[in-house]
C-alpha positions as CSV (number, residue, x, y, z in Angstrom):
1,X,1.9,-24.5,-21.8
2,X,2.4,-21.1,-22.9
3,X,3.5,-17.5,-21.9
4,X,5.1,-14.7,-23.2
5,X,8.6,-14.2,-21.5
6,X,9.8,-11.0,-20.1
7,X,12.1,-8.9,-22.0
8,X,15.5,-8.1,-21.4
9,X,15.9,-4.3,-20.0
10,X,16.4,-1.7,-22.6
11,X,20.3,-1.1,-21.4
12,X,21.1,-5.1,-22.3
13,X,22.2,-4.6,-25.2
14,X,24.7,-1.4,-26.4
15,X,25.7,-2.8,-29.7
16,X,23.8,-1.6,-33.0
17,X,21.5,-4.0,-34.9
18,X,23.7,-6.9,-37.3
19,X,20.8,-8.1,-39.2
20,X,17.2,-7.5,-40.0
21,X,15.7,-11.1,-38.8
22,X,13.3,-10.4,-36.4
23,X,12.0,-14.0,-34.5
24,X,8.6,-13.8,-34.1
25,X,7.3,-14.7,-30.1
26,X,7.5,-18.2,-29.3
27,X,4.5,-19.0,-26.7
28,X,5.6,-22.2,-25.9
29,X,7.7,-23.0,-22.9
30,X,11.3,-24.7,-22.3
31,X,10.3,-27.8,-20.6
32,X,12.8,-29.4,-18.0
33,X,13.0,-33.0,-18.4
34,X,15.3,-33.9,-16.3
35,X,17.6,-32.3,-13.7
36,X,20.6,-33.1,-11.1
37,X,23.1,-30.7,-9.6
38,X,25.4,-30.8,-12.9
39,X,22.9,-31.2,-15.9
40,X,19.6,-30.4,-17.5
41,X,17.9,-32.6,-20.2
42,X,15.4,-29.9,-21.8
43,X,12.8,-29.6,-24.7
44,X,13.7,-27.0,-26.7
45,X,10.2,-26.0,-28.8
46,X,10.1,-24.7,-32.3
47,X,10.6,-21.2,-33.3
48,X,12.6,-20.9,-30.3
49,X,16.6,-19.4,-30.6
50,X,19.3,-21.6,-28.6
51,X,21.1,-18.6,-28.1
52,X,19.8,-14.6,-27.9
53,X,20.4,-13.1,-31.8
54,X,22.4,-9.9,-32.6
55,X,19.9,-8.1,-33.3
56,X,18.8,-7.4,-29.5
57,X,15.0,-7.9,-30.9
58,X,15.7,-11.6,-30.5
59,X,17.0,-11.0,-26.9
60,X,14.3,-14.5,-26.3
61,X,15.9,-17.8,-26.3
62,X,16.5,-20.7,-24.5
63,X,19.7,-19.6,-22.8
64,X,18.0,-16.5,-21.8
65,X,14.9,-18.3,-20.4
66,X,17.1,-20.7,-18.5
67,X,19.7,-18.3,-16.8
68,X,16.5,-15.8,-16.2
69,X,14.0,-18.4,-15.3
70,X,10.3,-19.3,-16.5
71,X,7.8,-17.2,-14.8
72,X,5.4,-20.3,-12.7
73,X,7.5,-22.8,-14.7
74,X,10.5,-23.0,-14.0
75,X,13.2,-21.5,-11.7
76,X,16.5,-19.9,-13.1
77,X,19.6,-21.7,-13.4
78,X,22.1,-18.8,-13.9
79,X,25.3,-20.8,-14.6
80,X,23.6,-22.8,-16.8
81,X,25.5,-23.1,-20.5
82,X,24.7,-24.3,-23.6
83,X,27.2,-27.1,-24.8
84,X,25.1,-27.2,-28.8
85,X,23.0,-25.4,-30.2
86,X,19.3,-26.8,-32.5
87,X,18.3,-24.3,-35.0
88,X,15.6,-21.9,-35.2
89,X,13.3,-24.6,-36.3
90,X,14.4,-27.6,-34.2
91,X,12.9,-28.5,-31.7
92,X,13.9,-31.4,-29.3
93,X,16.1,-32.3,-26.4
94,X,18.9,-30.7,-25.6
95,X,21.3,-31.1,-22.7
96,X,22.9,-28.3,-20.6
97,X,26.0,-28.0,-18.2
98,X,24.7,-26.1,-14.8
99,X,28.2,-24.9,-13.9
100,X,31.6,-24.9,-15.6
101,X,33.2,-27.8,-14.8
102,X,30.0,-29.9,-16.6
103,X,29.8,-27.3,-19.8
104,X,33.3,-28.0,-20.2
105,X,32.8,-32.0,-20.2
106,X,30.3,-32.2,-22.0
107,X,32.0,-29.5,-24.9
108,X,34.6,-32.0,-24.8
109,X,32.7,-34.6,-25.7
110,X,30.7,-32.6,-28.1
111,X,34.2,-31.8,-29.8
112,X,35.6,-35.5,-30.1
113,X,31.8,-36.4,-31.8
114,X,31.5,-39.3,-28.6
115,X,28.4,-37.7,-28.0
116,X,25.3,-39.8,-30.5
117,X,22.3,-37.8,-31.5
118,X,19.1,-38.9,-33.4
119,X,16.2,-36.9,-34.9
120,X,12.6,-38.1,-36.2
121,X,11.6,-35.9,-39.2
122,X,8.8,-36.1,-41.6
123,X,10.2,-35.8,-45.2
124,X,8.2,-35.1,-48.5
125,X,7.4,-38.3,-50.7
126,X,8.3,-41.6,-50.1
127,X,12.0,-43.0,-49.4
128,X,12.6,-46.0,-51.5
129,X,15.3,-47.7,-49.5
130,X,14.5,-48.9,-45.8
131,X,18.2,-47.6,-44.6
132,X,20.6,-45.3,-46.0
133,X,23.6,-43.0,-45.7
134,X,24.1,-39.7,-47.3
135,X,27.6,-38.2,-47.5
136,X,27.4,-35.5,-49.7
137,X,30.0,-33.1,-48.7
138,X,28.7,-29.5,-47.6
139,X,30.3,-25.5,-47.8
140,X,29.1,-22.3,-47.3
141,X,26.7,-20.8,-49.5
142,X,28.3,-17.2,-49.8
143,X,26.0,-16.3,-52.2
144,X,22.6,-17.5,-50.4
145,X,23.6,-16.7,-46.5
146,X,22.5,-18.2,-44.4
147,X,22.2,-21.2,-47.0
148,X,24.5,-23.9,-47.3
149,X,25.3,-26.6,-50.6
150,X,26.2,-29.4,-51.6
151,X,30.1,-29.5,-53.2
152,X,32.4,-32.1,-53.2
153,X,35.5,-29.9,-53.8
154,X,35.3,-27.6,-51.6
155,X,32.5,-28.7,-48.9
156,X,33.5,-30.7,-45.4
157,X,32.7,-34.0,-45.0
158,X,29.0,-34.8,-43.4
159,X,27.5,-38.4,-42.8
160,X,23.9,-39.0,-41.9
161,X,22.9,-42.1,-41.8
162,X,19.0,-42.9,-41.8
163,X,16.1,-45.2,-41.1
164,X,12.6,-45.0,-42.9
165,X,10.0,-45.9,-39.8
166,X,6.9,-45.2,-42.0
167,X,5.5,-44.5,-45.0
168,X,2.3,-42.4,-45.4
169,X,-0.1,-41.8,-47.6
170,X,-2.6,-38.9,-49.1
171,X,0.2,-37.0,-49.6
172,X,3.0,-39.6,-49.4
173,X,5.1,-39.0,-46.9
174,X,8.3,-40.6,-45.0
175,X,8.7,-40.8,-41.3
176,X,12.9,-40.8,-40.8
177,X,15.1,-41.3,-38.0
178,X,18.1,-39.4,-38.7
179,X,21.6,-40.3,-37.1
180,X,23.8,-37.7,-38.0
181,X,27.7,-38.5,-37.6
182,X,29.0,-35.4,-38.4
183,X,27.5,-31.7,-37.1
184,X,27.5,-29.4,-40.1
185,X,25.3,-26.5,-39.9
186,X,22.2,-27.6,-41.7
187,X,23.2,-31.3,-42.5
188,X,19.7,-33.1,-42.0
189,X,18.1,-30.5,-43.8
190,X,20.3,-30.1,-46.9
191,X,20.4,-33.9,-46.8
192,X,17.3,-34.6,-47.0
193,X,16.5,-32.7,-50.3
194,X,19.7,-33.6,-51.8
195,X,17.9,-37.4,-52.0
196,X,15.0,-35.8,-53.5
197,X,13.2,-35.9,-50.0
198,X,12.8,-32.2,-48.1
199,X,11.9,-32.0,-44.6
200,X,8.2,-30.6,-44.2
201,X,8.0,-27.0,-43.2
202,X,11.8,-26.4,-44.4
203,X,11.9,-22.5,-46.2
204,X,15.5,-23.0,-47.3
205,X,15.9,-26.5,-48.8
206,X,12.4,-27.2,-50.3
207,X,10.5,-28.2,-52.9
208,X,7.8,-27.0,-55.1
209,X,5.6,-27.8,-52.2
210,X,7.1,-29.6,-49.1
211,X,7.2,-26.0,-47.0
212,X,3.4,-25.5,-47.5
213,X,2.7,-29.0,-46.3
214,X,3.6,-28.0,-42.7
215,X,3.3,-25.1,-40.0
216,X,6.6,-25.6,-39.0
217,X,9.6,-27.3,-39.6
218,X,9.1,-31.2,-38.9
219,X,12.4,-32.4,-37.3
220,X,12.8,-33.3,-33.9
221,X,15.9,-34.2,-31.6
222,X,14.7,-37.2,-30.1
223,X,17.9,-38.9,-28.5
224,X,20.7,-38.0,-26.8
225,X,23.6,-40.3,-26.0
226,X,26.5,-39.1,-23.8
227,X,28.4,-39.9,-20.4
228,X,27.8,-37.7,-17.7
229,X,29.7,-35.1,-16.2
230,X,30.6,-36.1,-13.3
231,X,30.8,-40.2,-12.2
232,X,30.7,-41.5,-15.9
233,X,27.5,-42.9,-16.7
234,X,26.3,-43.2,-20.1
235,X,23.4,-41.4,-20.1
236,X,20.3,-41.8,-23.0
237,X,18.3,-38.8,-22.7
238,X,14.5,-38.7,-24.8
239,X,12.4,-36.4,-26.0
240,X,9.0,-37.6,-27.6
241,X,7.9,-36.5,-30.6
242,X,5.1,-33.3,-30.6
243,X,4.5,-34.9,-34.4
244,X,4.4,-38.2,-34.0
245,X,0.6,-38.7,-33.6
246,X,0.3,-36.6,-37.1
247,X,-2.2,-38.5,-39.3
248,X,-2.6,-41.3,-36.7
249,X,1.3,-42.0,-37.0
250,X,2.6,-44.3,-34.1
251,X,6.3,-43.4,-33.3
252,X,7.8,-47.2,-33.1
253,X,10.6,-47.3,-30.6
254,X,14.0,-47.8,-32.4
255,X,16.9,-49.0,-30.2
């Protein structure tokens, strides 16, 4: 579905403008896939912010449209908190406390890394080995913000293990699961080219070619893995794939 959100009032924002990024309108709605009195599970789509900008010309995002509600869609939830973040790009589930007491669980388990995440993305070429694990350190870029690199003396340690569920043809192409075990900014991305192997759609860590060969950056948050809030349950939240059908591609179920 789509719609164009309303826009915060004029007097939201009093502080001057940080940076010149300007998000461009993302039509496509925050869906709700699941709800109880403490959680949400949501899709988050692409070329949607987690979290309003600086600049208060990217006052859209899926905080805003949560605490603010979804016009016909969905109603507003204006406790609700965002526990992580997905980039710009992303898009996938996410999972959000719906009063302080949950936000603050579910940070903590954010924070002590109990909490598994995977992500399908479609990478450029194809990966020789069936399984892998990358753990190339990663630091700041300060020269190429908001870039980050790969440097084993001064970077932070990041692991990412990964899966290769297909391998496509005309162009060649990988279909990845990704299970990050670390939650650096950027990680699957910079990951994925530093094998050789850029994420489609990706302008920072590309190719020649692999950001033409997509409209969009193709990596998804699939799975979520966590106990919940309140009573202890593990909870397995999932999000299907808006790719997985691309070029007849058949998302196999991975347990």
């Amino acid at each position: 579905m789509t719609a164009s959100p309303e826009p915060y009032p004029s007097t939201f924002f009093a502080h001057p403008i940080v940076d010149d990024f300007v998000a461009p309108a993302c039509h496509d709605f925050v869906e709700i896939l699941y709800q109880d009195d403490d959680i949400l599970l949501i899709n988050k789509p692409s070329g949607l912010l987690s979290l309003s900008g600086a600049n208060p010309l990217n006052w859209d995002s899926v905080h805003y449209r949560l605490v603010h509600g979804q016009k016909s869609v969905s109603p507003a939830f204006p406790e609700a908190k965002l526990p992580h973040r997905l980039d710009f790009g992303t898009s996938g589930i996410m999972v959000v406390g719906l009063n302080a007491e949950s936000a603050q669980h579910l940070n903590k388990q954010f924070q002590a890394r109990t909490i598994q995440k995977r992500y399908v993305a479609l990478l450029e070429g194809w990966v020789v080995d069936d399984q892998g694990r990358i753990t190339a350190a990663i630091a700041k870029d300060t020269n190429q913000f908001p870039r980050v690199k790969i440097c084993h003396t001064t970077g932070k340690a990041a692991i990412t293990e990964y899966t290769v569920l297909q391998r496509l043809e005309q162009p060649r192409r990988s279909l990845v699961q990704f299970t990050p075990h670390t939650g650096r900014t950027h990680q699957l991305r910079i990951h994925s080219q530093a094998i050789g192997h850029p994420i489609l759609g990706c302008g920072l860590y590309k190719s020649d070619h692999s950001e033409q060969m997509a409209d969009r950056l193709l990596l998804h948050a699939s799975d979520l893995y966590f106990e919940h809030p309140t009573g202890g349950k593990q909870f397995h939240g999932q999000c299907p794939c808006p790719f997985n059908g691309l070029n007849g591609v058949c998302l196999p179920q991975v347990g």
